[in-house]
PLY file of the C-alpha trace (Angstrom):
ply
format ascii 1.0
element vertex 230
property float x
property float y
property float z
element edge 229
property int vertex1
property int vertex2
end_header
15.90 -12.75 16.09
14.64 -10.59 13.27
15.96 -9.75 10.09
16.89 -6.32 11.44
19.13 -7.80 14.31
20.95 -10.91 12.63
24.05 -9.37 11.76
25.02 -9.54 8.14
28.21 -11.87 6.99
31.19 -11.26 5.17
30.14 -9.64 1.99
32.92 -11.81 0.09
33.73 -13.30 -2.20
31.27 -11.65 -5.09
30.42 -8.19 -2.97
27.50 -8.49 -1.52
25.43 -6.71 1.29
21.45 -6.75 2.18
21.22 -3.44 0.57
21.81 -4.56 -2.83
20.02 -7.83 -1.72
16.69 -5.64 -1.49
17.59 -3.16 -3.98
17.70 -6.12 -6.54
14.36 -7.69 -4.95
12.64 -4.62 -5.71
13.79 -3.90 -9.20
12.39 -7.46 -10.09
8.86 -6.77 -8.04
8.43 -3.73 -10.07
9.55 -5.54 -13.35
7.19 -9.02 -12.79
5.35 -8.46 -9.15
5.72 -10.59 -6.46
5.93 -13.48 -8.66
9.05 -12.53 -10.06
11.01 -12.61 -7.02
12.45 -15.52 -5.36
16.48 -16.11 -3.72
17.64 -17.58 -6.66
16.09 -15.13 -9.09
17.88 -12.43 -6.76
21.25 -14.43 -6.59
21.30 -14.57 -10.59
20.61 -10.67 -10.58
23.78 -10.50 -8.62
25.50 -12.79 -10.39
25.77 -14.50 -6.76
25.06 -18.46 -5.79
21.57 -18.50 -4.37
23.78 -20.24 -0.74
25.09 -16.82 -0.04
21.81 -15.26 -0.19
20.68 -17.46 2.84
23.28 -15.65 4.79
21.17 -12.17 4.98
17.98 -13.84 4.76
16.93 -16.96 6.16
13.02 -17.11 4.15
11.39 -15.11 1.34
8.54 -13.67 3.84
11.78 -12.19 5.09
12.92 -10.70 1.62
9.63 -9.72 1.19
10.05 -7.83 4.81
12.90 -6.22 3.75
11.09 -4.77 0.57
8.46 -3.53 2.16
10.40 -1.21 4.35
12.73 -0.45 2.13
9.27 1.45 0.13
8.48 2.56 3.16
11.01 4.98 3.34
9.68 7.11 0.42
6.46 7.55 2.55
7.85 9.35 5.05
7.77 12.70 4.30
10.77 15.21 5.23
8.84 17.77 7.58
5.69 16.55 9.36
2.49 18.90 9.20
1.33 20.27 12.48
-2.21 19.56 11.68
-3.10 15.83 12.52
-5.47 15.60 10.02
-2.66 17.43 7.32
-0.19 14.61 8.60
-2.56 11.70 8.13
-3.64 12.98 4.90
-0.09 13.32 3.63
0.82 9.51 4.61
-2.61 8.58 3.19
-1.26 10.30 -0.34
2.17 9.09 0.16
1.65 5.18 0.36
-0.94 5.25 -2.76
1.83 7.23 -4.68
4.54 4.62 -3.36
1.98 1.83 -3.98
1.69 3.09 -7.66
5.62 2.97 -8.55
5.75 -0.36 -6.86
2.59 -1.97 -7.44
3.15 -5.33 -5.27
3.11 -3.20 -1.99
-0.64 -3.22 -2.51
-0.20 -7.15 -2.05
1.37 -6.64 1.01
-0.13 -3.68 2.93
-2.05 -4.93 5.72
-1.89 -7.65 8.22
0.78 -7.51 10.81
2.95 -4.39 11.42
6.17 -4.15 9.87
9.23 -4.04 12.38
11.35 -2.79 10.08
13.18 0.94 10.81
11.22 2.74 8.26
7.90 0.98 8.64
8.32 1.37 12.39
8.76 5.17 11.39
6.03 5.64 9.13
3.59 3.81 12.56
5.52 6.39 14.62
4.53 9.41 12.20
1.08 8.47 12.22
1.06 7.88 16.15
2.44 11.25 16.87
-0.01 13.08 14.68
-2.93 11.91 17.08
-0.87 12.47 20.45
-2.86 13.64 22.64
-6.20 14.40 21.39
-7.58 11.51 22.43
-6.84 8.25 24.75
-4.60 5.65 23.12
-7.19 3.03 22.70
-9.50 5.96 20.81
-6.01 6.84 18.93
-5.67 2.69 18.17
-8.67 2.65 16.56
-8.59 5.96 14.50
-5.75 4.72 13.41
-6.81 1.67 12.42
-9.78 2.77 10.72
-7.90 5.28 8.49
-5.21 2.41 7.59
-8.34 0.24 6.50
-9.55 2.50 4.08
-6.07 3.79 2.38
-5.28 -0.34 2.01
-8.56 -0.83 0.68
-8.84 1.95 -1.82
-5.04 1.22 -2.72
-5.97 -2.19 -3.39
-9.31 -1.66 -5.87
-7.19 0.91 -7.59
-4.25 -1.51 -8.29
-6.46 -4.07 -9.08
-8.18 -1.91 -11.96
-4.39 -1.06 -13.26
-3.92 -5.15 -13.71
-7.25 -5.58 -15.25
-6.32 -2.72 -17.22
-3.01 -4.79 -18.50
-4.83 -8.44 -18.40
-7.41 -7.52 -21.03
-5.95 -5.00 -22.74
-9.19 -2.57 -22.17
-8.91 0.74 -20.70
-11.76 1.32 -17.73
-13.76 3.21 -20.97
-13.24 0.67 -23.42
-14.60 -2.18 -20.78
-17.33 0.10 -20.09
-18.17 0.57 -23.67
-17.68 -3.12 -24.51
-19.80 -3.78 -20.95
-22.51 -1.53 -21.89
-25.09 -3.60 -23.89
-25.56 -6.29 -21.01
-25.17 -3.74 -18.38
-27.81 -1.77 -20.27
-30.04 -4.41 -20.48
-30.26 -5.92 -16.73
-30.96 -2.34 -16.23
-33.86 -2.12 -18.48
-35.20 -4.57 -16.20
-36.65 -2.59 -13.80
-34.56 -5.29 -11.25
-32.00 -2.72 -10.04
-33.18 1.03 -9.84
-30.38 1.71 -7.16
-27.63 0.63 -9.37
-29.68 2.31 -12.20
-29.43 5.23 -10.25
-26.01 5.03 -9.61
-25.06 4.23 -13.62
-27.82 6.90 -15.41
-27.31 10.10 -12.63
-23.49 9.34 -10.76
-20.88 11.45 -11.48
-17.47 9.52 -12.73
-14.29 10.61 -11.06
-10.95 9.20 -11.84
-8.97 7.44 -8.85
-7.06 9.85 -7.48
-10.23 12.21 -6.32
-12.24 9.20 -5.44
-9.26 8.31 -3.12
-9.16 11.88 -1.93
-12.83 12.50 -1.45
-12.94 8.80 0.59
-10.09 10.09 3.47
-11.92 13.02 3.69
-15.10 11.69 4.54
-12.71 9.19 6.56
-11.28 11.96 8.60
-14.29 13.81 9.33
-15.75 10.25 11.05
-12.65 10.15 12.68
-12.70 13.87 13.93
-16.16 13.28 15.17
-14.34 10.85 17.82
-12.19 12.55 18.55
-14.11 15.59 19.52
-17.03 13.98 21.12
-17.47 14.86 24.87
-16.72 11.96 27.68
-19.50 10.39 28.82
0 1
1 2
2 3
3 4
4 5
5 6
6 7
7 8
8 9
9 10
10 11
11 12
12 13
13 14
14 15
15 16
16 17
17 18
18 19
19 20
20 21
21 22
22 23
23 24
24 25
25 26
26 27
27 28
28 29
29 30
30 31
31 32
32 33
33 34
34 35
35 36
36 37
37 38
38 39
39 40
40 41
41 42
42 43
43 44
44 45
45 46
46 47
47 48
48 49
49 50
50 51
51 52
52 53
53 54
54 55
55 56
56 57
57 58
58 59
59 60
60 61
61 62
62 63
63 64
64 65
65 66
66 67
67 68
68 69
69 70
70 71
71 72
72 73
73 74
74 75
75 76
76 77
77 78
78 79
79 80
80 81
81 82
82 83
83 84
84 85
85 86
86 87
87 88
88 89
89 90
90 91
91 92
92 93
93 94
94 95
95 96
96 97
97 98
98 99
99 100
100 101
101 102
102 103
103 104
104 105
105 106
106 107
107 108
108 109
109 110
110 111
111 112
112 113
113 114
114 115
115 116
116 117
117 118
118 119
119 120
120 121
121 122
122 123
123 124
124 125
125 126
126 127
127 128
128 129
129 130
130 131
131 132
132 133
133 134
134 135
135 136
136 137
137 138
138 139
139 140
140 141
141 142
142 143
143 144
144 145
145 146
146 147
147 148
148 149
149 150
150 151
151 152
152 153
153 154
154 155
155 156
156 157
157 158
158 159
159 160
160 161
161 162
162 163
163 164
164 165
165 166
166 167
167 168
168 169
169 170
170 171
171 172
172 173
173 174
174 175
175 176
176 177
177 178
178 179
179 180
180 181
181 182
182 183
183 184
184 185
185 186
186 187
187 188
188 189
189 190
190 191
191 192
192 193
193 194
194 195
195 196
196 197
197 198
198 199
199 200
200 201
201 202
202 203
203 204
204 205
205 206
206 207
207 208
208 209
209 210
210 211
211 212
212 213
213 214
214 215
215 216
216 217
217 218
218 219
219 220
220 221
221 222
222 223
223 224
224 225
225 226
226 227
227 228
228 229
């Protein structure tokens, strides 16, 4: 039985329900990350004993369940776009923006589907956008290879934030503190790619790197879907 089906107790004596359960979880992720959230953290942000917490949730991968779907519901958007490649692009924009208010979702994005209502939503969304255009093992893996890249590019991006935080350098000020060494490995002569890439590459800030990435993403993906059977 899932998390989803066990039905919930009594929400006396201190009121209690898995709504605020989760709602409480997630404050504390976005306070302290996944590290900051355990039962009886959540229990002492309910002023509740950590025992009746075990009565909505039997584990913390299941809190952590619970969390994720709960985010999951801000990806959604109200009105789908009839376009498929409008409607993946939107989710695509939609998780890194939920990702960026709730930073531990990057943590958890991949892996195995969520079950939850909204997740199971979201998978739906995304489904229904490539209905039809192709068959459903071409639509699996279109699928799949657009989720790889938004988790991927999610990821790097949050992971730059935190280094951000950890030393106290803004992406400039590491590049400016990096730039002697990086300089001279350049210099020699070892590397002309990356030199390349440092001396004649045009810097773009996350947001249209993450952009320009789905787009090339999509275009691989339209290719598929409008070669001819062979």
């Amino acid at each position: 039985m899932t998390v989803w089906d066990r039905p919930e107790p009594p929400p006396r004596p201190v009121p209690l329900d898995r709504e605020r359960i989760v709602a409480a979880a997630v404050a504390l992720a976005d306070e302290g990350g996944l590290e900051a959230v355990s039962v009886r953290k959540v229990a002492a942000r309910l002023n509740a004993g950590p025992m009746r917490l075990y009565g909505f949730i039997s584990t913390k991968q299941e809190l952590f369940d619970l969390m994720v779907d709960e985010v999951q519901a801000e990806i959604l958007p109200e009105e789908q776009p009839d376009d498929w490649r409008e409607a993946l692009r939107v989710l695509a924009h939609r998780t890194r923006q939920a990702a960026l208010r709730h930073e531990w979702l990057a943590d958890l994005l991949g892996g195995r589907p969520t079950l939850g209502p909204h997740g199971l939503a979201v998978t739906e969304a995304t489904l229904a956008a490539l209905d039809g255009l192709a068959d459903i093992d071409t639509v699996m893996r279109a699928v799949e290879t657009v989720s790889a890249y938004v988790t991927g590019a999610i990821r790097r991006e949050i992971a730059n934030l935190r280094a951000e935080r950890a030393t106290g350098l803004s992406k400039l000020d590491w590049q400016r503190a990096s730039g002697p060494h990086v300089t001279s490995m350049l210099a020699s002569g070892r590397f002309p790619a990356l030199a390349k890439a440092v001396y004649d590459g045009t810097d773009v800030d996350a947001e249209t790197s993450f952009a320009a990435g789905l787009d090339w993403v999509l275009d691989a993906v339209t290719a598929k879907l409008t070669r001819p059977p062979t």
